[in-house]
C-alpha positions, 0 to 999 in steps of 0.5 A: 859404884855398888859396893857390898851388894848396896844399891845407892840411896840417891834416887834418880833425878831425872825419873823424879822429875817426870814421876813427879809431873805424872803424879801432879797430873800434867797432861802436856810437856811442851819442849825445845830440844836441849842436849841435856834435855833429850832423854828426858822427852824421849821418856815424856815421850812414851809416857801414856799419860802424857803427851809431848809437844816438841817446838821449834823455837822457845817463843813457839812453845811459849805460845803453844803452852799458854794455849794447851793451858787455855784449854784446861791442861796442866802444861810443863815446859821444857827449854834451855836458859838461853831460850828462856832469855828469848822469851822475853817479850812473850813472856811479859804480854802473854803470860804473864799479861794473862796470868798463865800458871806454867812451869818451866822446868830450864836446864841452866847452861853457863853455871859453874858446874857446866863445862862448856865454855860458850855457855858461860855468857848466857849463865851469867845473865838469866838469873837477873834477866829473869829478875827483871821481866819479873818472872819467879824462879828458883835454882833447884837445890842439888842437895835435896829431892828433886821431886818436892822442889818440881811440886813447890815450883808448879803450885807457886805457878798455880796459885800465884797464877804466873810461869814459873821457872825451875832452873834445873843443873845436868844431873837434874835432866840429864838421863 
């Protein structure tokens, strides 16, 4: 709410992330389509810098992103958690295998601020799923920009030369 014909300072979480991604110079967004993600594709999706590769199932786009990297595009990859979880094998023999830099930027169903119950299972898991296959990854912190942190993950992914996953709350994606 506006008050005393103040805007809000906050900026807008899910424009950071994509202003954040243009200005980086990626120049495909592969995605399965998330709930939480719709929005932000349908944007990516009329971005003209960008195009947008919609996947039918994770390991797909897993594929699909490993190959537009090969090819000499930065790559961003959009995906839930629980398509995150089955990545598993592709994840270890191809990505990590070939040392693709990707970032994947995974809306964290299951956490404690996500009201839907039946994501609570998949929550619980991805973190120490995600420490197991070896895969860097941070929780992007609510309290600060968002914009840095999007910057921080893709040059990790790049110089380390690996996926890395930005696990991402609603207000993060959410349009």
């Amino acid at each position: 709410m506006v008050a005393s014909g103040k805007q809000s300072a906050d900026p807008h979480r899910p424009s950071e992330i994509l202003e954040t991604l243009k200005r980086l110079g990626f120049g495909v967004a592969i995605a399965v389509p998330d709930s939480w993600l719709g929005e932000i594709l349908v944007r990516i999706e009329h971005e003209p810098t960008m195009r947008l590769v919609r996947a039918t199932h994770e390991e797909e786009a897993l594929a699909i992103a490993c190959g537009t990297r090969l090819g000499g595009v930065r790559t961003a990859m959009f995906v839930q958690n629980a398509g995150l979880l089955s990545m598993g094998a592709g994840m270890v023999s191809l990505a990590q295998r070939y040392q693709f830099p990707l970032l994947m930027l995974v809306s964290y169903r299951g956490t404690i601020e996500d009201p839907v119950f039946y994501h609570t299972p998949k929550g619980r898991v991805t973190e120490p799923v995600l420490r197991g296959l070896g895969v860097a990854h941070a929780r992007a912190d609510r309290a600060r920009p968002i914009g840095p942190q999007v910057e921080r993950a893709a040059t990790y992914a790049e110089e380390a030369c690996c996926p890395f996953a930005l696990l991402l709350s609603q207000e993060d994606v959410q349009w």
